[in-house]
N, C-alpha and C positions, 0 to 999 in steps of 0.2 A: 269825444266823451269828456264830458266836465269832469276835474277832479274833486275829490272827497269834499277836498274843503269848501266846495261851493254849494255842499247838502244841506238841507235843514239843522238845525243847532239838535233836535229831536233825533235825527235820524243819524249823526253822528256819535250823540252819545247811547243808542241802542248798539253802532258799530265797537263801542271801547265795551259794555258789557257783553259784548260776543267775545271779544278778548279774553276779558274777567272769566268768562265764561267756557272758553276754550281753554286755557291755563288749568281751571279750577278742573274742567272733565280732564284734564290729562293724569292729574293726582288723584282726581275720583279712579278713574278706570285703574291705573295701577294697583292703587290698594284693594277694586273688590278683586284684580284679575290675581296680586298674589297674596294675599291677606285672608279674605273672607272666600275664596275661591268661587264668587259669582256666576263665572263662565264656564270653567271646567269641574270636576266630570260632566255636568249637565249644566245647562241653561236655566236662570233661574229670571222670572220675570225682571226684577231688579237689575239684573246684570242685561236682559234686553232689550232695557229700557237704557239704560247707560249707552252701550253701545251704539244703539239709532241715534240718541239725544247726540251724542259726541261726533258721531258722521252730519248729521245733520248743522251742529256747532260748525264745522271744518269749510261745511257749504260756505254758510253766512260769510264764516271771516276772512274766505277766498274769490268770494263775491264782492267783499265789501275792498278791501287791499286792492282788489283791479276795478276797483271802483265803477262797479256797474251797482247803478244805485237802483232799478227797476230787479232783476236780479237781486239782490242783497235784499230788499223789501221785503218781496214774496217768498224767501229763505227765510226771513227774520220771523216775517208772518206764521208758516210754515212752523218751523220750529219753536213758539209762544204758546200756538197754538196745541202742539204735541206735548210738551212741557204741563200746560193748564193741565190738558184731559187729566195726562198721566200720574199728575199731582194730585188731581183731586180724584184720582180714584183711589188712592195710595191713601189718602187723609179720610175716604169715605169708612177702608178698613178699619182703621185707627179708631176710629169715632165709634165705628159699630162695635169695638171692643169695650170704648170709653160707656157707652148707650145701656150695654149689658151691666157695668157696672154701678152708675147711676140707676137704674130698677135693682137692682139689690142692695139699693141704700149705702153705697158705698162711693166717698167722694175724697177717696183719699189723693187720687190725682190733684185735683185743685189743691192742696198743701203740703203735698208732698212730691212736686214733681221730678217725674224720674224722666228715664232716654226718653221711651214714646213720648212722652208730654213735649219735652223738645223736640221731636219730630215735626210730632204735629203743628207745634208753634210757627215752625222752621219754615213749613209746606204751606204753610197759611200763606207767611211771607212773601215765598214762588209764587205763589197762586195769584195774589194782590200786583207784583213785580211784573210777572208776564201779564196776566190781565191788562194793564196798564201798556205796553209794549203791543198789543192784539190793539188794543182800544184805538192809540197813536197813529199803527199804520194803517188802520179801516179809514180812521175819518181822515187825514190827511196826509197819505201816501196814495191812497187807493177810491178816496174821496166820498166812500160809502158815509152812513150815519151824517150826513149832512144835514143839517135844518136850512131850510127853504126861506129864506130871508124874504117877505110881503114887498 
């Protein structure tokens, strides 16, 4: 089994932001499990969405450390791809609130941005991030989206 360092330059730094990314879900998951109380009394989509994201994070970065790089791919893939959905349905809500209030002539969001407006902006960013990460391993991990060279 080749080690890490002999992966693609690509697919090693998709491995440091599973890192980034594992770190960052351990401080996410704290703060909704005792802060905003996400998990308990009840399950709240947010916090189901943390938790899968964060098991799923744990795959990749235990994939990637034993360096199974076929493994770690299809985790990365895998989890980009859960991340986009669940980002852009999250951002779909946002918008359909933003949507209501644009038809009632109201555009105070655009100069007055509040939290949602940085949500939204935030989940753009995921969105673009991971997309980018899906696009990566399709075409040269997994060899899809190739163009057929004449």
């Amino acid at each position: 089994m080749p080690h890490r360092r002999t992966w693609p330059k690509g697919l090693r730094v998709i491995f440091w932001f599973c890192i980034l990314g594992f770190a960052i879900g351990i401080g996410q998951t704290l703060y909704w499990l005792l802060v905003t109380h996400e998990f308990f009394p009840e399950l709240t989509i947010q916090g189901g969405y943390a938790a899968i994201a964060f098991v799923l994070t744990v795959i990749c970065v235990v994939a990637g450390a034993l360096s199974y790089r076929c493994a770690f791919a299809i985790a990365s893939f895998i989890t980009a791809a859960f991340h986009l959905g669940t980002t852009l349905y999250f951002n779909f809500g946002i918008f359909s609130m933003m949507f209501q209030d644009m038809l009632g002539g109201r555009w105070q969001f655009l100069y007055q941005p509040n939290a949602t407006m940085w949500i939204y902006t935030w989940n753009w960013i995921c969105i673009l991030g991971n997309g980018a990460i899906c696009y990566y391993l399709a075409r040269y991990e997994f060899r899809f989206l190739r163009v057929l060279a004449a």
